[in-house]
PDB file of the backbone (N, CA, C, O) and the ligand in Angstrom, with CONECT records:
HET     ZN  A 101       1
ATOM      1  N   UNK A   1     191.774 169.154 110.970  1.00  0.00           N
ATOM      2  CA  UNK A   1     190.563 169.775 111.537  1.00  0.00           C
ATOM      3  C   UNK A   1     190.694 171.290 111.403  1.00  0.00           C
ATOM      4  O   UNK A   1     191.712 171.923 111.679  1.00  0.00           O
ATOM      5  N   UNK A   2     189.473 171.832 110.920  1.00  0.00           N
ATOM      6  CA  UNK A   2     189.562 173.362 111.100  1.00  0.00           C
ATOM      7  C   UNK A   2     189.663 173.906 112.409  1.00  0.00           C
ATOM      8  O   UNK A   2     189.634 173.293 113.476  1.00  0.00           O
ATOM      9  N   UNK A   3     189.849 175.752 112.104  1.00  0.00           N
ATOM     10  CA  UNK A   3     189.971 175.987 113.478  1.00  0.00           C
ATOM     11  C   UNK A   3     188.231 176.401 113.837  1.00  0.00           C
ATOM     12  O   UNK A   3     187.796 176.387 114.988  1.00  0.00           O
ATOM     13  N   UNK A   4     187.632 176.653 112.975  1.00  0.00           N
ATOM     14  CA  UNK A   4     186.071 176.892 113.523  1.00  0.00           C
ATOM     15  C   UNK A   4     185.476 175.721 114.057  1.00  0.00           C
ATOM     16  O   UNK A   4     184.670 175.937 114.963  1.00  0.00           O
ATOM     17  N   UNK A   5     185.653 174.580 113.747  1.00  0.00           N
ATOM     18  CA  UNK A   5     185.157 173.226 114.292  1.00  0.00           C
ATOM     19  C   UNK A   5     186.283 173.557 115.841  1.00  0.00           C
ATOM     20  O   UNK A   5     185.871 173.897 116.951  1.00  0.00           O
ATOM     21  N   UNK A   6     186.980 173.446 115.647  1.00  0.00           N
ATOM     22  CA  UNK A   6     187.728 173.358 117.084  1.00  0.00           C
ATOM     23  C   UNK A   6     187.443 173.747 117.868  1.00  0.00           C
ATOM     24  O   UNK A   6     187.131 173.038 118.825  1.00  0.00           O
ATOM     25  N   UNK A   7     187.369 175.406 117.934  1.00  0.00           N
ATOM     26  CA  UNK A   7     186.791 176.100 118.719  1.00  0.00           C
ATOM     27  C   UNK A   7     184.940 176.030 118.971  1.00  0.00           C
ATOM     28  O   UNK A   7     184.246 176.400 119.918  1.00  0.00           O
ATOM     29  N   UNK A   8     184.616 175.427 117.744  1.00  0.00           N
ATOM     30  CA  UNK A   8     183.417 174.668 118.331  1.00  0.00           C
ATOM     31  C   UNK A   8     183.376 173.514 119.486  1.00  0.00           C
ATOM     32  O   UNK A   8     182.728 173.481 120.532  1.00  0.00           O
ATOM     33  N   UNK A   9     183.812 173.071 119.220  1.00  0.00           N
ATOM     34  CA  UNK A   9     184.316 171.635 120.273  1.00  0.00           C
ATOM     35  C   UNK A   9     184.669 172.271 121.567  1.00  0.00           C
ATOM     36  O   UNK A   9     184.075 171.996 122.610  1.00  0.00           O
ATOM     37  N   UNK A  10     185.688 173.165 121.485  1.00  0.00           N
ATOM     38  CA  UNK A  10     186.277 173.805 122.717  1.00  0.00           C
ATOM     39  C   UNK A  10     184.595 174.426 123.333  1.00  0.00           C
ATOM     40  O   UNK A  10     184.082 174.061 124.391  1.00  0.00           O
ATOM     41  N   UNK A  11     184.401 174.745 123.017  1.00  0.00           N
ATOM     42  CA  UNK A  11     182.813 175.706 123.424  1.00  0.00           C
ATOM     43  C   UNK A  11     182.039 174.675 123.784  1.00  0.00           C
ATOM     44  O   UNK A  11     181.178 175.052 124.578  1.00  0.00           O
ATOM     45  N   UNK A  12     181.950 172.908 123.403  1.00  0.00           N
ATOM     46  CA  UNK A  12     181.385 172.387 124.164  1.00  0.00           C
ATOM     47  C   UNK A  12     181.337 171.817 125.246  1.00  0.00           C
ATOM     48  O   UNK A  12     182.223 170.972 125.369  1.00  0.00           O
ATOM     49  N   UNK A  13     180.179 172.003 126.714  1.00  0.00           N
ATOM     50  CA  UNK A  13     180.327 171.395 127.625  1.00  0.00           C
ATOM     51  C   UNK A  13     180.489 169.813 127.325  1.00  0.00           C
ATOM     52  O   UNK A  13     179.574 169.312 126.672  1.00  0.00           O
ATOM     53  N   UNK A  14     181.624 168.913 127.756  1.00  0.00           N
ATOM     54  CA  UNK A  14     181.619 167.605 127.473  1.00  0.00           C
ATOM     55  C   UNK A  14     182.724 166.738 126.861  1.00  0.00           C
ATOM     56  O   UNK A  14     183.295 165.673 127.098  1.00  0.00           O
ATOM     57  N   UNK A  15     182.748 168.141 125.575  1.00  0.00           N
ATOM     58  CA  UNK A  15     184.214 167.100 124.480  1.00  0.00           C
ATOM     59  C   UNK A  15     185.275 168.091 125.279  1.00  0.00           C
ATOM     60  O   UNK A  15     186.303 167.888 124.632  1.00  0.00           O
ATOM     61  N   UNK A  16     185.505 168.726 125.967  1.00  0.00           N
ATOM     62  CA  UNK A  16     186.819 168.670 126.736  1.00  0.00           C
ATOM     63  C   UNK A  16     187.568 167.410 127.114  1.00  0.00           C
ATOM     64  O   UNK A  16     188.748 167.060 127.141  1.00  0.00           O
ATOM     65  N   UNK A  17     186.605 166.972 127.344  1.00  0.00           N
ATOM     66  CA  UNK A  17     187.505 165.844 127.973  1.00  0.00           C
ATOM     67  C   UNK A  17     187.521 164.611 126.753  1.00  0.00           C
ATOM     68  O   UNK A  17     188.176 163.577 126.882  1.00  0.00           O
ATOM     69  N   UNK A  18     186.870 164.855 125.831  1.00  0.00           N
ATOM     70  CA  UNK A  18     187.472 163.799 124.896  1.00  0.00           C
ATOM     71  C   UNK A  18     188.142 164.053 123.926  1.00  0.00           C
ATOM     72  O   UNK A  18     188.044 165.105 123.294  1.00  0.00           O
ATOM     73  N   UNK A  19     189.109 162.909 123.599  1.00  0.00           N
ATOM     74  CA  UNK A  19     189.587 162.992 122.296  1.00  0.00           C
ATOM     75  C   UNK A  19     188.194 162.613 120.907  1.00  0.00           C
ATOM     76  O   UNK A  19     187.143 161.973 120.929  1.00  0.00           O
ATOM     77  N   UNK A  20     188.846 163.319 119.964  1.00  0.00           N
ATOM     78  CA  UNK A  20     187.607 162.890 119.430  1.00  0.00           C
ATOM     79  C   UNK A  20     187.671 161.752 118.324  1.00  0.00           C
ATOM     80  O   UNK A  20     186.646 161.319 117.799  1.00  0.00           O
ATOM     81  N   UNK A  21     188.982 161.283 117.996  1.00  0.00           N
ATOM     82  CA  UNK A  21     188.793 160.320 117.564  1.00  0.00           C
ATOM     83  C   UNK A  21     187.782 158.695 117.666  1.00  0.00           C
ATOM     84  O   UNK A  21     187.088 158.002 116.921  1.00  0.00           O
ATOM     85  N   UNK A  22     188.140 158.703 118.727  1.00  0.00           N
ATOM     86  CA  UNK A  22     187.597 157.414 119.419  1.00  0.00           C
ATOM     87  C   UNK A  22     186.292 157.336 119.935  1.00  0.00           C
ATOM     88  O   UNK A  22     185.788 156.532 120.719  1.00  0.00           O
ATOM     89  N   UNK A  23     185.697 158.616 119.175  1.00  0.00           N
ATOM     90  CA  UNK A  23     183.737 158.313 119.470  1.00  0.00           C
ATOM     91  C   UNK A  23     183.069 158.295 118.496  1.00  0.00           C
ATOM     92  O   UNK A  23     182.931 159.150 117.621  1.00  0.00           O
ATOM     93  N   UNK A  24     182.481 156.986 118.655  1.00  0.00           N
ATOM     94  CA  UNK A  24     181.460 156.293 117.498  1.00  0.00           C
ATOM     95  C   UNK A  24     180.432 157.301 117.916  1.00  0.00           C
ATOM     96  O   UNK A  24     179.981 157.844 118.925  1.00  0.00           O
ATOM     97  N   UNK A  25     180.222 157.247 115.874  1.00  0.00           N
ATOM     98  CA  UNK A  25     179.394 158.523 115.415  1.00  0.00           C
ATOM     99  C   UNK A  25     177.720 158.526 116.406  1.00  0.00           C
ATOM    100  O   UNK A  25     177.058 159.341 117.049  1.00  0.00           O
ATOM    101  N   UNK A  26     177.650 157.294 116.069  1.00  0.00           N
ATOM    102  CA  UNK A  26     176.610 156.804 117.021  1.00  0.00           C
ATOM    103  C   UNK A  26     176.204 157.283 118.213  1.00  0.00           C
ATOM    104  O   UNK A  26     175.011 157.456 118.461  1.00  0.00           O
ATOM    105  N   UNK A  27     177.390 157.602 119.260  1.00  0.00           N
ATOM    106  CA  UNK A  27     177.434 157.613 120.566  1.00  0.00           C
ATOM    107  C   UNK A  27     177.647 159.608 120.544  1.00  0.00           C
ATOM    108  O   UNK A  27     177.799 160.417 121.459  1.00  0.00           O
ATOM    109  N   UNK A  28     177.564 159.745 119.180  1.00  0.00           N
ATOM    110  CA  UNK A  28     178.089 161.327 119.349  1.00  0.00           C
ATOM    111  C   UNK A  28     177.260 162.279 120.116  1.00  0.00           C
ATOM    112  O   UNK A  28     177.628 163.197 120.849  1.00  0.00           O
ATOM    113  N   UNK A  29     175.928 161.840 119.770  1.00  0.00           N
ATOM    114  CA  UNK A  29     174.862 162.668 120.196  1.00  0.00           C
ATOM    115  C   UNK A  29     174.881 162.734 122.172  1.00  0.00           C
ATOM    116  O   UNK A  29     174.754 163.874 122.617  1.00  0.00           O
ATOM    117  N   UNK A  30     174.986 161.924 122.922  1.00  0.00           N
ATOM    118  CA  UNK A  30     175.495 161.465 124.246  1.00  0.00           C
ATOM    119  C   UNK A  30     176.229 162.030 124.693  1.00  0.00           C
ATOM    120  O   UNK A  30     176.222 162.040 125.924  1.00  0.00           O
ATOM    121  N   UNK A  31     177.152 162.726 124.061  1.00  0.00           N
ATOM    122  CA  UNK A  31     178.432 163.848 124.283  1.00  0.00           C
ATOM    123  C   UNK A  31     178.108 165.114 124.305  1.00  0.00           C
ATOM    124  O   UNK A  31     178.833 165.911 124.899  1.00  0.00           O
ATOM    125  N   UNK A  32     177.107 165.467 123.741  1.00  0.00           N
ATOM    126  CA  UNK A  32     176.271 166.346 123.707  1.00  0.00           C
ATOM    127  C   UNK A  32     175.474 166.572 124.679  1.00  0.00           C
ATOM    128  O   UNK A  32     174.455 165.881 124.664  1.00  0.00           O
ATOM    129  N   UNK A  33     175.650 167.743 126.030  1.00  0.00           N
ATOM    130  CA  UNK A  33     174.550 167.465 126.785  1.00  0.00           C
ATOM    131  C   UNK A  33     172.871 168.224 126.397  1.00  0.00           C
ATOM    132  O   UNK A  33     171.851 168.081 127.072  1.00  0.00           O
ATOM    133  N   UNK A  34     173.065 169.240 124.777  1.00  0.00           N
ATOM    134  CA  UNK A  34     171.575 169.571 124.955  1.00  0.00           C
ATOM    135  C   UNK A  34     171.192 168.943 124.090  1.00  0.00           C
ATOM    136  O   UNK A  34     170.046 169.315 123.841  1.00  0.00           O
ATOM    137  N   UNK A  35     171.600 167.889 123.223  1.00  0.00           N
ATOM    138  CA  UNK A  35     170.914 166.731 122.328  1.00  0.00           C
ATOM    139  C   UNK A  35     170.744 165.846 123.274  1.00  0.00           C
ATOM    140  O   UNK A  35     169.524 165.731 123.384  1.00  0.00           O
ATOM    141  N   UNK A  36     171.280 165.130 124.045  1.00  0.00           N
ATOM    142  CA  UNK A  36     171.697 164.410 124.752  1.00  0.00           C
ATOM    143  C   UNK A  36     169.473 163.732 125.530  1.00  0.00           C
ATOM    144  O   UNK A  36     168.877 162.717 125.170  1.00  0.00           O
ATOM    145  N   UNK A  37     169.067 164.598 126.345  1.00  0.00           N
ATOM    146  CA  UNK A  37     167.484 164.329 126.712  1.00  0.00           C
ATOM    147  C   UNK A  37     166.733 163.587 125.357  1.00  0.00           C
ATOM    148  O   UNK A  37     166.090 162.538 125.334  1.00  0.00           O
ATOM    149  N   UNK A  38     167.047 164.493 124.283  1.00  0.00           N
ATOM    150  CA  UNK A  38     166.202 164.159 123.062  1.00  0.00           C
ATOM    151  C   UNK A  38     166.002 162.672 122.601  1.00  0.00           C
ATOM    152  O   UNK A  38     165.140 162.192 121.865  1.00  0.00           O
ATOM    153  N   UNK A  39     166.710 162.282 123.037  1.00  0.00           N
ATOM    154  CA  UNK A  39     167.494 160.750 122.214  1.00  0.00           C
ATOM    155  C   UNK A  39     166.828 160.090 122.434  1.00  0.00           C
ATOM    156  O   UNK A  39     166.502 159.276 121.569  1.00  0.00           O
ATOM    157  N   UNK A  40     166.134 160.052 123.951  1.00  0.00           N
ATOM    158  CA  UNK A  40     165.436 159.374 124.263  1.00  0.00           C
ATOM    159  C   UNK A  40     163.760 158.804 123.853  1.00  0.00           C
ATOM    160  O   UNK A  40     163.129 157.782 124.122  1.00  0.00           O
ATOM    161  N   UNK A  41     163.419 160.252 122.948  1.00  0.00           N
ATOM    162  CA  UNK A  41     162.321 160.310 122.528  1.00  0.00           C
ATOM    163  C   UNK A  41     162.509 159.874 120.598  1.00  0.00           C
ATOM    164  O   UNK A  41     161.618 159.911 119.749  1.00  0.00           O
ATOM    165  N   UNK A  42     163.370 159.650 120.491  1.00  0.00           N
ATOM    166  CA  UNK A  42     163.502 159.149 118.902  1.00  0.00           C
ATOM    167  C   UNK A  42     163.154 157.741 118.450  1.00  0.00           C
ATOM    168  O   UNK A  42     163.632 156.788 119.064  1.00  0.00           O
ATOM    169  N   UNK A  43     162.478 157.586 117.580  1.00  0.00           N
ATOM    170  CA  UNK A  43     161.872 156.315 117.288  1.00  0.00           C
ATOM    171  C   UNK A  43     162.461 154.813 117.079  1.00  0.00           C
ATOM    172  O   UNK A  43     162.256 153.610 117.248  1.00  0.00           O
ATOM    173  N   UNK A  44     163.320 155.770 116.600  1.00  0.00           N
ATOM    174  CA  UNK A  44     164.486 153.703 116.303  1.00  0.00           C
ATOM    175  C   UNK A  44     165.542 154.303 117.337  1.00  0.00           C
ATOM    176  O   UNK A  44     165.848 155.479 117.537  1.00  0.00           O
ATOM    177  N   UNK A  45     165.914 153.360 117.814  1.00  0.00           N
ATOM    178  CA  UNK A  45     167.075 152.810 119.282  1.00  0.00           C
ATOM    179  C   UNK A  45     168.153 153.569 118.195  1.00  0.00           C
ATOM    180  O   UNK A  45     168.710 154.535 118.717  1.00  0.00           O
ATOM    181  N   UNK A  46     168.505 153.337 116.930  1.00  0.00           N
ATOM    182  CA  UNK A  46     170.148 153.056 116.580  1.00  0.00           C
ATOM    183  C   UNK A  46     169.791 154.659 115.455  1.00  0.00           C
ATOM    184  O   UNK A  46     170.585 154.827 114.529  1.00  0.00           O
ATOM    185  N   UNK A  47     168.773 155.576 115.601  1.00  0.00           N
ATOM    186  CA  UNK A  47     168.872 156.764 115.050  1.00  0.00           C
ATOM    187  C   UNK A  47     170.107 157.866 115.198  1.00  0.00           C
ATOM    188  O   UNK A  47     170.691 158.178 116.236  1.00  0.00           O
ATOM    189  N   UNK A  48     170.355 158.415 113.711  1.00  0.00           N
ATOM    190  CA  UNK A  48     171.547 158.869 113.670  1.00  0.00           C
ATOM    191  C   UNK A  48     171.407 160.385 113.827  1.00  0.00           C
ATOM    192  O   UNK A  48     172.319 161.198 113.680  1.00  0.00           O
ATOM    193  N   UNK A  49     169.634 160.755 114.272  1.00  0.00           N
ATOM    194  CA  UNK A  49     169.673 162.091 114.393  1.00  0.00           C
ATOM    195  C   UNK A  49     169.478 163.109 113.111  1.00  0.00           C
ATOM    196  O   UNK A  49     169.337 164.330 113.179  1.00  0.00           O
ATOM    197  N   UNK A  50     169.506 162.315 111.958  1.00  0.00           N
ATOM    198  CA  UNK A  50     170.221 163.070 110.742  1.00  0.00           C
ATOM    199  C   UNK A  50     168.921 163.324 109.806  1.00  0.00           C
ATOM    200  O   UNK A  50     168.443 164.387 109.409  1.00  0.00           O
ATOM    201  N   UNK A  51     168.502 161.944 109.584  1.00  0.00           N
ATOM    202  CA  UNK A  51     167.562 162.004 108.377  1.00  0.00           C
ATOM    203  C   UNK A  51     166.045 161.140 109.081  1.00  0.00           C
ATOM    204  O   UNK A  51     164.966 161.309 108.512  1.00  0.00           O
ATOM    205  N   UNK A  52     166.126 160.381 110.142  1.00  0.00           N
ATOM    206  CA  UNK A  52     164.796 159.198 110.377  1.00  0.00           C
ATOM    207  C   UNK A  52     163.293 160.721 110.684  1.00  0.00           C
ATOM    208  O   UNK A  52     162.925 161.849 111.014  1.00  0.00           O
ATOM    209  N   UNK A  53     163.065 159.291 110.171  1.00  0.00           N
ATOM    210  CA  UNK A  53     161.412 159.938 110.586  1.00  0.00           C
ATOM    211  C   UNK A  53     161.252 159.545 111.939  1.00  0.00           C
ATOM    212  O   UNK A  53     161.946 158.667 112.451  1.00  0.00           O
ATOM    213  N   UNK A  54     159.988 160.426 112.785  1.00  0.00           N
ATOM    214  CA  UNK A  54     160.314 160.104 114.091  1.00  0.00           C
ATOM    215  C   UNK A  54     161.134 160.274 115.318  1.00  0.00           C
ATOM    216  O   UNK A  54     161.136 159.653 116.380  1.00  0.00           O
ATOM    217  N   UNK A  55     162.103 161.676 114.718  1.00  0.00           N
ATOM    218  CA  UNK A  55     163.437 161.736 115.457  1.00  0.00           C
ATOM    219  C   UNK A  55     163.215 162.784 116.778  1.00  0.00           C
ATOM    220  O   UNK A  55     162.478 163.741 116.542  1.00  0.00           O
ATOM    221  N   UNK A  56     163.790 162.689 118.157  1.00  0.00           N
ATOM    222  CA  UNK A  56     163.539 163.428 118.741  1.00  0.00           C
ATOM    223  C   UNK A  56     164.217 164.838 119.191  1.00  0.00           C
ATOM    224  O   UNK A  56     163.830 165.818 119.827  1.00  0.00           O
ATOM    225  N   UNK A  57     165.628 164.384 118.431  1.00  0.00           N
ATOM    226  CA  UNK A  57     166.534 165.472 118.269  1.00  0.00           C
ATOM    227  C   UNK A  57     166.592 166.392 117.082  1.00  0.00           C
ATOM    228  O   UNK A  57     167.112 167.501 117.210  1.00  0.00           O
ATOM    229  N   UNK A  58     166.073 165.984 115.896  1.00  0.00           N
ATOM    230  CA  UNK A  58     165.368 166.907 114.838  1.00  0.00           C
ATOM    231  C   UNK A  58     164.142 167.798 115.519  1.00  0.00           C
ATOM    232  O   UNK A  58     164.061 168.995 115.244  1.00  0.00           O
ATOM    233  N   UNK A  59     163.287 167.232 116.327  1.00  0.00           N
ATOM    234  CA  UNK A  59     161.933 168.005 116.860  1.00  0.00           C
ATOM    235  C   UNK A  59     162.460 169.177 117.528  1.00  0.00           C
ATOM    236  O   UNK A  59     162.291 170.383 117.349  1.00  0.00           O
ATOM    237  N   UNK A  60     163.070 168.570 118.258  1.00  0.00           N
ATOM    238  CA  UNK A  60     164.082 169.813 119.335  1.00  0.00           C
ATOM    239  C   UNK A  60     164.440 170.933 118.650  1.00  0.00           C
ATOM    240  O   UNK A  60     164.414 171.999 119.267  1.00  0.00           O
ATOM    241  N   UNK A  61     164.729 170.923 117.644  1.00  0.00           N
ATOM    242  CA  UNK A  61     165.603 171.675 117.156  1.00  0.00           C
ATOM    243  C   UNK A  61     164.781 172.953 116.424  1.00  0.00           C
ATOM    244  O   UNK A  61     164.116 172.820 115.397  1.00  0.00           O
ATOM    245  N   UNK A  62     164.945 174.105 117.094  1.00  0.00           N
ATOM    246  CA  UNK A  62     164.297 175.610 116.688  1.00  0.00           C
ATOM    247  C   UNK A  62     165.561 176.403 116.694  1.00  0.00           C
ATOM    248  O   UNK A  62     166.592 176.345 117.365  1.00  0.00           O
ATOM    249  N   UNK A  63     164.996 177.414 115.400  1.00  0.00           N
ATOM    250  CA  UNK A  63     166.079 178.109 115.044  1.00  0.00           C
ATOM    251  C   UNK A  63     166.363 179.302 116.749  1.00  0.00           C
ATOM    252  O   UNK A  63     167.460 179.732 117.104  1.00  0.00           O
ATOM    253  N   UNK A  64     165.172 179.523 117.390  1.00  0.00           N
ATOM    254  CA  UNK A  64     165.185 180.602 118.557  1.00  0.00           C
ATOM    255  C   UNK A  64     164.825 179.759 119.537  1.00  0.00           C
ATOM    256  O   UNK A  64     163.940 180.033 120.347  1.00  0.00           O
ATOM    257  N   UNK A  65     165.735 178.259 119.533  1.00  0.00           N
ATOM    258  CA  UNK A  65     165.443 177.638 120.879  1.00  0.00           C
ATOM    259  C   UNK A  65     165.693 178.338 122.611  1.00  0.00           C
ATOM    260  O   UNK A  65     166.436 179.231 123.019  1.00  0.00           O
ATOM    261  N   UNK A  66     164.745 177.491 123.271  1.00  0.00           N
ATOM    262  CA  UNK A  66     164.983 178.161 124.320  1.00  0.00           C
ATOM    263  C   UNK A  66     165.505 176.628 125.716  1.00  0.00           C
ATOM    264  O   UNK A  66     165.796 175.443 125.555  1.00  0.00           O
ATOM    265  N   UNK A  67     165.438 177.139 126.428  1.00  0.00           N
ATOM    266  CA  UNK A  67     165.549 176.205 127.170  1.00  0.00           C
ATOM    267  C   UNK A  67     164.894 174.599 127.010  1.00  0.00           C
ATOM    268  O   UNK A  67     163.715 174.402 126.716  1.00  0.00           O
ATOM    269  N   UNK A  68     165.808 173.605 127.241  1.00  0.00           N
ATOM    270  CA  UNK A  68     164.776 172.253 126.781  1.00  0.00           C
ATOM    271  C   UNK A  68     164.986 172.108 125.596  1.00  0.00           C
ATOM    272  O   UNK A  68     164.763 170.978 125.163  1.00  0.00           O
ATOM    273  N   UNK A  69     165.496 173.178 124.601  1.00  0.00           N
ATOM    274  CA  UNK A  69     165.425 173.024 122.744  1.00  0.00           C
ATOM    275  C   UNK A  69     166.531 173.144 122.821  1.00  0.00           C
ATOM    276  O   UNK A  69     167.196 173.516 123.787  1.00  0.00           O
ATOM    277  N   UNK A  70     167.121 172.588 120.953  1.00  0.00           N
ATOM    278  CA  UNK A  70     168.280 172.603 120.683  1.00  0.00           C
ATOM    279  C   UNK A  70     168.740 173.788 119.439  1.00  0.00           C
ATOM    280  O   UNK A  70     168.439 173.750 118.246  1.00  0.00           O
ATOM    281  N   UNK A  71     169.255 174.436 119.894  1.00  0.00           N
ATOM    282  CA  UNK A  71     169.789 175.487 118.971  1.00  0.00           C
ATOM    283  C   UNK A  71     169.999 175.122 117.284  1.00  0.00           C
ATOM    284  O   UNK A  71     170.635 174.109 116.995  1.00  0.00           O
ATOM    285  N   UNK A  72     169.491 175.908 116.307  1.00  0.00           N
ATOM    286  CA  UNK A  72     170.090 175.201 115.161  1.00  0.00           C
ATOM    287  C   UNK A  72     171.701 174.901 114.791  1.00  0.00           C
ATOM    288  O   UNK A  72     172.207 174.064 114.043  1.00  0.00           O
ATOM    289  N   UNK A  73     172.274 175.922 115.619  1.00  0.00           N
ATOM    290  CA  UNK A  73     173.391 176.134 115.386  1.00  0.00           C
ATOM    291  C   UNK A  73     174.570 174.598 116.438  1.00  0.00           C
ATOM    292  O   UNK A  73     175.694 174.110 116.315  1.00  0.00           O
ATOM    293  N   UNK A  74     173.599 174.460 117.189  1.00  0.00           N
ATOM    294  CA  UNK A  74     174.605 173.513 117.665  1.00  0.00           C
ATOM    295  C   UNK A  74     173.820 171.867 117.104  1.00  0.00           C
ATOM    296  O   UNK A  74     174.516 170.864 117.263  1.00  0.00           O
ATOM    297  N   UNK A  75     172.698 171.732 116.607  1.00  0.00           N
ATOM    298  CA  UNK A  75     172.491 171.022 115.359  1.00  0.00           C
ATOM    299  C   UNK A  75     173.411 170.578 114.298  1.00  0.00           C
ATOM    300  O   UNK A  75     173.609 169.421 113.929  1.00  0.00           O
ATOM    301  N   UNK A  76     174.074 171.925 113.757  1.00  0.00           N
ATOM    302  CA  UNK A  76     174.652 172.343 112.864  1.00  0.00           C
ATOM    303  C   UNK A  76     176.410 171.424 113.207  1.00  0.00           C
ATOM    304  O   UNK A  76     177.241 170.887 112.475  1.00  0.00           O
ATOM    305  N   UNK A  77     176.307 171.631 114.514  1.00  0.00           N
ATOM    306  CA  UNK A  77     177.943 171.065 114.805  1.00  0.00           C
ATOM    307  C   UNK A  77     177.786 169.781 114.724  1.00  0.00           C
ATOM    308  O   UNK A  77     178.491 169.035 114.044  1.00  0.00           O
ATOM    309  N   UNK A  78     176.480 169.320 115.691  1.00  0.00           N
ATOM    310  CA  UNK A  78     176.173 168.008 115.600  1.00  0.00           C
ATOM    311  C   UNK A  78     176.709 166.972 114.248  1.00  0.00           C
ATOM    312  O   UNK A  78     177.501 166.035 114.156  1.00  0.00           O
ATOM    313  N   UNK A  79     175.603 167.873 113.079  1.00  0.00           N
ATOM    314  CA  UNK A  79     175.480 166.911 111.813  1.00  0.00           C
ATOM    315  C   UNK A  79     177.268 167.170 111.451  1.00  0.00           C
ATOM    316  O   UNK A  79     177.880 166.114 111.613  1.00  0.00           O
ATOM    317  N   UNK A  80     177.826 167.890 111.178  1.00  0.00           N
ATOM    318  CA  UNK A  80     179.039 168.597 110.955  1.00  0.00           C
ATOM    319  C   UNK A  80     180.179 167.599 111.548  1.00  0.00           C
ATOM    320  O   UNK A  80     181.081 167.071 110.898  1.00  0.00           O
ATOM    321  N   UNK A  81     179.920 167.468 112.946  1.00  0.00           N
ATOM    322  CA  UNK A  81     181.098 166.338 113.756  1.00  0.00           C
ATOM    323  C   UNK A  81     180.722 164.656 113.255  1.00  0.00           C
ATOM    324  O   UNK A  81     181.544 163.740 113.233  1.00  0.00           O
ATOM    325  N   UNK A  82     179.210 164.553 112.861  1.00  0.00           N
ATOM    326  CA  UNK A  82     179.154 162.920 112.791  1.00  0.00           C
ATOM    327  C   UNK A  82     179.676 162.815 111.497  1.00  0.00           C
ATOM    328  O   UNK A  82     180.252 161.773 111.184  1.00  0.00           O
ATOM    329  N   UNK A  83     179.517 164.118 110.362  1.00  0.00           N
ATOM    330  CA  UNK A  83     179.890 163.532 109.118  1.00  0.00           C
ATOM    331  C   UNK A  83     181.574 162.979 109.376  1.00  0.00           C
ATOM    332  O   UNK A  83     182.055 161.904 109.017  1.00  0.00           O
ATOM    333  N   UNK A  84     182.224 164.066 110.090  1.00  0.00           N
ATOM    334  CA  UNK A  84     183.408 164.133 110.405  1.00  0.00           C
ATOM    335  C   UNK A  84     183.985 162.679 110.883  1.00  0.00           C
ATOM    336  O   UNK A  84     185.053 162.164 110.552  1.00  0.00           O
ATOM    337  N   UNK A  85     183.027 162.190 111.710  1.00  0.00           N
ATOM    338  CA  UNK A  85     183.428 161.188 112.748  1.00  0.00           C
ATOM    339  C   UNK A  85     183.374 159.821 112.102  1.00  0.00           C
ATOM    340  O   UNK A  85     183.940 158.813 112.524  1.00  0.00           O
ATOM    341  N   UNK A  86     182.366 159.954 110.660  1.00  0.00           N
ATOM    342  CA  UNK A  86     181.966 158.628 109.527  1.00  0.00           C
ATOM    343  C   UNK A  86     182.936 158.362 108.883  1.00  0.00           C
ATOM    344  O   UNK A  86     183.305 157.236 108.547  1.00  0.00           O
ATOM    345  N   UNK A  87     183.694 159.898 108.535  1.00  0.00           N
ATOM    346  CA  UNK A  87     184.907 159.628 107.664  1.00  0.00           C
ATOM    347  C   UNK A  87     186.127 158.704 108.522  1.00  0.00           C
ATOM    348  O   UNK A  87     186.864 157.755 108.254  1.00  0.00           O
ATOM    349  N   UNK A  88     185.951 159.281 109.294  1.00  0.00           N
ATOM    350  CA  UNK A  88     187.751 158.880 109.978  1.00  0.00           C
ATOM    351  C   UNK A  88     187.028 157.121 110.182  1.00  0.00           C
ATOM    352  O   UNK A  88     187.977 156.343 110.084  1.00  0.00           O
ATOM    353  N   UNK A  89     186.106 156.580 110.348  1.00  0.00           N
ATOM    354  CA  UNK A  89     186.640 155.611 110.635  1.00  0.00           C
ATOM    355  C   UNK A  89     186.243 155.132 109.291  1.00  0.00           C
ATOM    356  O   UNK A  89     185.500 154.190 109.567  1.00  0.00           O
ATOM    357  N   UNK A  90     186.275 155.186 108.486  1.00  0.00           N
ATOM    358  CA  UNK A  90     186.640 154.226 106.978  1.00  0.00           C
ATOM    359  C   UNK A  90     188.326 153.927 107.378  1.00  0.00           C
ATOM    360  O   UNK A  90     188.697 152.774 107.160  1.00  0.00           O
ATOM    361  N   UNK A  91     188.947 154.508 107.719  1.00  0.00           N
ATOM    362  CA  UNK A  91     190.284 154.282 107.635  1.00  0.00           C
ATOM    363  C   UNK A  91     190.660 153.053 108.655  1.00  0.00           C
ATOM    364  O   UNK A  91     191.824 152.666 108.752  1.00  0.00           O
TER     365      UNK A  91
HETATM  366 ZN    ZN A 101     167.068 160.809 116.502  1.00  0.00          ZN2+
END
C-alpha cells in the first residue's frame, strides 16, 4: 500500500478501526460516513457506486461539495480503495 492511500485512510472518519483487508468491496461505501446517506438513494440494491446508471453516490458528488455532498476528492479514494479491495480478493 502507498503512503498517500494510507494517510488517506488515516484521514478517514471510520477505517480507523478497520483492517482493510476484510471489507467486501461492496460494503466499502458503508465505511464511508459521507457516501454512506447516498446509498440509499441508488437504483440497484448491489450498486458499486462506480459506473450504474441511477446512482446516488455519483449524484452526490460535486467538485465544491458542501454539506450533504460528496467531495470529488473523497470519491476519488472511494473508486481508488474498491479497485484496491477487487484486487486482493482474487487471491
Ligand atoms: Zn450507487
Amino acid at each position: 500500500m502507498d503512503t498517500d492511500k494510507t494517510t488517506a485512510l488515516i484521514d478517514s472518519p471510520g477505517f480507523q478501526e478497520f483492517g482493510l483487508n476484510h471489507i467486501d468491496p461492496a460494503q466499502l461505501a458503508a465505511y464511508m460516513p459521507d457516501l454512506k446517506p447516498h446509498v440509499a438513494h441508488c437504483k440497484f440494491y448491489n450498486c458499486s457506486h462506480l459506473h450504474e446508471p441511477g446512482c446516488g453516490v455519483m449524484a452526490a458528488v460535486k467538485s465544491d461539495a458542501s454539506a450533504h455532498e460528496i467531495s470529488a476528492n473523497r470519491y476519488k479514494i472511494y473508486s481508488d480503495l474498491y479497485a484496491e479491495l477487487s484486487q486482493a480478493r482474487k487471491y
